[in-house]
C-alpha positions in Angstrom: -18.3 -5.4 -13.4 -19.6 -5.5 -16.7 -17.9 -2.8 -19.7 -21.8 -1.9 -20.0 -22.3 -1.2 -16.4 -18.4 0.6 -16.1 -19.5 2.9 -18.9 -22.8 3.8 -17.0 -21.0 4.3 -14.0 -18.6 6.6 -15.5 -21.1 8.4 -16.9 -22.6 9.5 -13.5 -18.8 10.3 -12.2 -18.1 12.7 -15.1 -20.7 14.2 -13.6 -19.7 14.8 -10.5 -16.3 15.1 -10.7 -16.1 19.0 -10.3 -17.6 18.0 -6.5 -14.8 19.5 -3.7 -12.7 17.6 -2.5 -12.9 17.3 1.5 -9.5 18.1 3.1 -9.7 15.9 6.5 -7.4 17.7 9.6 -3.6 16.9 9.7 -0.8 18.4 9.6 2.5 17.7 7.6 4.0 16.2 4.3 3.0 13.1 2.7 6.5 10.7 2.7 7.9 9.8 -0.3 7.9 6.0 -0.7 8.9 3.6 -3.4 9.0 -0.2 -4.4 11.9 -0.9 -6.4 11.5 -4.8 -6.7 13.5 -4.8 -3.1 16.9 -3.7 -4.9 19.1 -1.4 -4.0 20.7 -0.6 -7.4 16.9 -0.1 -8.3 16.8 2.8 -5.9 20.1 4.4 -6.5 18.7 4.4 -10.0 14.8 5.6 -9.5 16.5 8.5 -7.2 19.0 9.7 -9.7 16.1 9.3 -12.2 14.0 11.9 -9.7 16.6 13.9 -9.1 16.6 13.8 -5.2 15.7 10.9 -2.2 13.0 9.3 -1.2 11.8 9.2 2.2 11.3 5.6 2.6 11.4 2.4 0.5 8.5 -0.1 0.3 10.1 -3.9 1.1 8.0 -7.7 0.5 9.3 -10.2 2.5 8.5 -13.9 0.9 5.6 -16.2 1.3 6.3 -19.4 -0.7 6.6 -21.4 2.6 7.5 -20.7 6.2 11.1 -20.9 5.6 10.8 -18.4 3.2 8.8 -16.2 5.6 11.3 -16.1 8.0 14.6 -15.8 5.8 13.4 -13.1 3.8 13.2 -11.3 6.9 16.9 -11.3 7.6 17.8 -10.9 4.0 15.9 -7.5 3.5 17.5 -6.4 6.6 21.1 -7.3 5.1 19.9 -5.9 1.6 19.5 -2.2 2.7 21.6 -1.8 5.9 23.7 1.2 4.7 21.3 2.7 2.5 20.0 5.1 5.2 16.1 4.6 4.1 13.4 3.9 6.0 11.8 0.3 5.8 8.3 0.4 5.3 7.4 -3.1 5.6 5.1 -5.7 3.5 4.9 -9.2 5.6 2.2 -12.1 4.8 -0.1 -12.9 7.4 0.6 -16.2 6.1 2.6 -18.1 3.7 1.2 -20.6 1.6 0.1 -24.1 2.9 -0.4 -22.6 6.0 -3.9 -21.7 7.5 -5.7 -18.6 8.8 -7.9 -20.0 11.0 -5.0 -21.8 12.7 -2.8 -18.2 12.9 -6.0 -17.0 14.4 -6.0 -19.6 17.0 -2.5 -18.3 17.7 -0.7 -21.2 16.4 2.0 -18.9 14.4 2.7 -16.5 16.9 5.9 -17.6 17.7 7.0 -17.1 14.5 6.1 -13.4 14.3 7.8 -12.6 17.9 11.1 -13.8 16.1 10.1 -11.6 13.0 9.5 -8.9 15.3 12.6 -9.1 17.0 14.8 -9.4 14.4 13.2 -6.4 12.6 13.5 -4.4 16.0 17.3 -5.4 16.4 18.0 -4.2 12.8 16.2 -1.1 13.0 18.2 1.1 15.4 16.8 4.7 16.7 13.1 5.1 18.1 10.7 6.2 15.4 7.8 3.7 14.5 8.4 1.0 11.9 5.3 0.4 9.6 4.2 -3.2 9.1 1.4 -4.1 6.3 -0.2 -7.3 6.8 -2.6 -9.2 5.4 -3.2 -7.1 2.6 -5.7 -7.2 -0.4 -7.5 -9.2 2.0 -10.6 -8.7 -0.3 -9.6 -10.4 -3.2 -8.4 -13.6 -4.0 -4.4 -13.5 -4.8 -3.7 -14.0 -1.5 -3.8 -17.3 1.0 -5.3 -15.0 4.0 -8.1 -13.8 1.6 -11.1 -13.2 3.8 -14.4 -13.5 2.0 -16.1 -16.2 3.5 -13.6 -16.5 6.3 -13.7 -12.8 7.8 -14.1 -13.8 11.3 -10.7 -15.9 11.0 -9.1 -13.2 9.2 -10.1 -10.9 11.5 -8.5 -12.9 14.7 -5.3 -14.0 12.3 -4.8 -10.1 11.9 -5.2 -9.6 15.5 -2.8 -12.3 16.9 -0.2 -11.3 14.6 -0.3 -7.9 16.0 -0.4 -9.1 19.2 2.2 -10.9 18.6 4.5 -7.8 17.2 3.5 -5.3 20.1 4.6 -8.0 22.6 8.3 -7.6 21.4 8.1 -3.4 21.0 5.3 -0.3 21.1 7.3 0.6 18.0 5.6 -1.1 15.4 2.7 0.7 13.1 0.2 -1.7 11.6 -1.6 -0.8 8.5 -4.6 -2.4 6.8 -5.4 -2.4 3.6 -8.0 -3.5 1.3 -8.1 -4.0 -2.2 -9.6 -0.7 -4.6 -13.1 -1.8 -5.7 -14.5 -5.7 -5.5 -18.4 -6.4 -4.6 -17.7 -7.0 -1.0 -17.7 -4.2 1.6 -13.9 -4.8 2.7 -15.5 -3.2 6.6 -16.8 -6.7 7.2 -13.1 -7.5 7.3 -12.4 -4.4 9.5 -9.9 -5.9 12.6 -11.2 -3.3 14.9 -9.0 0.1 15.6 -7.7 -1.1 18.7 -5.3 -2.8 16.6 -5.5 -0.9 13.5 -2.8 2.5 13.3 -3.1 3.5 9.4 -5.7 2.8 6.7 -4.9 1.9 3.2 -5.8 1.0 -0.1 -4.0 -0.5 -3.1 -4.7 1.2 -6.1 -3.6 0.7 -9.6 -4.5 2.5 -13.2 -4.7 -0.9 -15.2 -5.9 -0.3 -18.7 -6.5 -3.9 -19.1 -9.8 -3.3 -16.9 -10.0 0.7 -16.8 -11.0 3.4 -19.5 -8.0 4.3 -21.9 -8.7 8.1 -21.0 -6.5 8.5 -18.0 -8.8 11.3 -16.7 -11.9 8.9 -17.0 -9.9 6.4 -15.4 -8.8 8.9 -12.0 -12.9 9.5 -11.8 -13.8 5.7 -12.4 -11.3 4.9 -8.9 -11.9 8.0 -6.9 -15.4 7.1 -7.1 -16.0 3.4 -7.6 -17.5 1.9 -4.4 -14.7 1.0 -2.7 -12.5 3.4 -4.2 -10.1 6.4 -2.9 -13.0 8.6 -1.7 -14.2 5.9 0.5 -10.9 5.1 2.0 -10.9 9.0 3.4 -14.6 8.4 4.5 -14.0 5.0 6.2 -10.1 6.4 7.8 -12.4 9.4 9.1 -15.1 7.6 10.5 -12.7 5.4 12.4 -9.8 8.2 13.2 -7.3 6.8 11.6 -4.5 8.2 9.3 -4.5 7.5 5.5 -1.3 5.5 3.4 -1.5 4.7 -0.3 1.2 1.8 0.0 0.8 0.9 -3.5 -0.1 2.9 -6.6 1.1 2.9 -10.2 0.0 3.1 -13.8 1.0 1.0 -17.1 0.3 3.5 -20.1 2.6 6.0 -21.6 -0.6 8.5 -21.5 -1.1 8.1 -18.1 0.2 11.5 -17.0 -3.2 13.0 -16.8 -4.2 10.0 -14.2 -0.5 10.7 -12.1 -1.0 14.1 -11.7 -4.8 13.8 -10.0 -3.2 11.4 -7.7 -1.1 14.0 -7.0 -3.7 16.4 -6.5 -5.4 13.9 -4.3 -2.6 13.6 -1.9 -2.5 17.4 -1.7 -5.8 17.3 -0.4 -6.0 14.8 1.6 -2.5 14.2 3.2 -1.7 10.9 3.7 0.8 10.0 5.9 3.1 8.4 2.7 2.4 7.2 -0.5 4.4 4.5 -2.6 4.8 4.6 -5.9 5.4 0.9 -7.8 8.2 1.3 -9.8 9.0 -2.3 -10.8 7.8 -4.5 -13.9 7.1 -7.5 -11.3 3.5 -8.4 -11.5 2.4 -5.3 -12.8 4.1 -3.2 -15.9 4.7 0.2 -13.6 8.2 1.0 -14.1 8.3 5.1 -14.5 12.2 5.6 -14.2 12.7 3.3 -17.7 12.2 4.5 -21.3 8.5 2.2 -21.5 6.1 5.0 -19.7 8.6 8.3 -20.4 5.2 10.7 -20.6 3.4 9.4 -17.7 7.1 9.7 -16.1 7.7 13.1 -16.4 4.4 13.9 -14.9 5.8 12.0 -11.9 8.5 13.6 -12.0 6.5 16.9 -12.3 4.3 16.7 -9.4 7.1 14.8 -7.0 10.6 15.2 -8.0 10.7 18.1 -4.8 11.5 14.9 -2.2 9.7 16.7 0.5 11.1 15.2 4.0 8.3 13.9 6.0 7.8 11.6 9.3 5.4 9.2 8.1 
């Protein structure tokens, strides 16, 4: 989108940003979740830095080849046994070189049964253990991205949770588009039969957004694909809300945190994770770079509430 056409658009949303916010049913906290560059010293530090723990930590497995798919698995498992947080867990459909029509075909499900098992062997107890796959599936970072190809990404999503429901009912799958592009991410939709949680990824990036934090909360609450029409399109279809990844870059970004936070008031999600890490995008709130926007993090979150997410 154009700056012209952004400026129009906001605009209209200044407008109509006083509009009520609709509260869907639910019950209970939104979990506490956080990606800490999958570090544990990260986390130690980001919870003294809040002043009580998280619920859960956000984890990425790897996706440079197949061997890195699978190790990475195993390594994340070793890297937080002890830590006593919940895994919510970020897997590629694929790695790269590999191909999604070929994990639709059901090529690669071998490979997530041993995934699954090994996660299910390393996460004692019975509660559910989230899996994201395939996310962002609307743009084009991603070897699995589906424009053009959404009837392979569709069946790629499907096998692979096939694939992780043969090993245990335990496993939560979560998709999750994109905020914004020009395609409706619904064409990508894998069909709620296989579908537990709907998400979005959602960043205040001033490299593309307004510099006014508040014109920037409107600009992705409202945006076409945006965080009112995750709630719409999670209603319509039943399904619980996640905001897996959020995070801001600016100092004077307080004003943009503490609407999120407002947001999740109203709308309960079942967890939302902050991205506190300078890896691929400059988000770190628990160093001395964004200290204002930090203490409005701090502000609106540092009460840890427990939650079963």
């Amino acid at each position: 989108m154009s700056l012209g056409k952004i400026g129009v658009a906001l605009a209209i949303l200044v407008a109509t940003a006083g509009v009520a916010l609709r509260v869907p049913p639910g019950e209970g906290e939104t979990a506490l979740v956080v990606h800490v560059g999958n570090d544990p010293a990260e986390l130690r530090q980001f919870e003294h830095w809040l002043g009580c723990p998280v619920d859960g930590v956000a984890v990425h497995t790897g996706q440079a080849d197949w061997a890195d798919w699978s190790g990475s698995v195993g390594f994340q498992l070793n890297r937080w046994r002890g830590t006593q947080r919940r895994l919510y867990w970020t897997i590629p459909l694929i790695p790269l070189g590999a191909s999604l029509a070929e994990a639709g075909r059901g090529r690669y499900a071998p490979r997530y049964v041993r995934a699954a098992r090994e996660i299910l062997a390393g996460t004692p107890g019975d509660a559910t253990i989230p899996i994201r796959t395939g996310w962002e599936f609307n743009a084009d970072f991603f070897p699995w991205a589906s424009r053009g190809r959404e009837r392979e990404y569709i069946a790629a999503f499907r096998g692979f949770v096939a694939a992780f429901r043969s090993v245990s009912p335990r496993f939560r799958f979560e998709w999750v588009p994109n905020i914004g592009g020009e395609e409706d991410p619904a064409h990508s939709y894998p069909g709620d039969d296989v579908v537990d949680v709907i998400g979005i990824d959602a960043y205040y990036d001033t490299r593309w957004l307004p510099q006014d934090a508040r014109l920037a909360w409107v600009y992705n609450l409202e945006r076409p694909y945006g965080f009112r029409w995750l709630e719409t399109f999670a209603a319509a279809h039943d399904k619980p809300t996640a905001y897996a990844e959020w995070g801001v870059m600016a100092p004077g970004a307080g004003p943009y945190v503490a609407e999120v936070a407002a947001w999740f008031d109203h709308t309960r999600p079942l967890y939302q994770g902050y991205w506190n890490s300078d890896s691929t995008f400059q988000g770190k709130l628990s160093g001395s770079a964004l200290k204002p926007a930090g203490a409005a993090y701090r502000s609106a979150f540092a009460s840890c509430r427990k939650a079963e997410a």
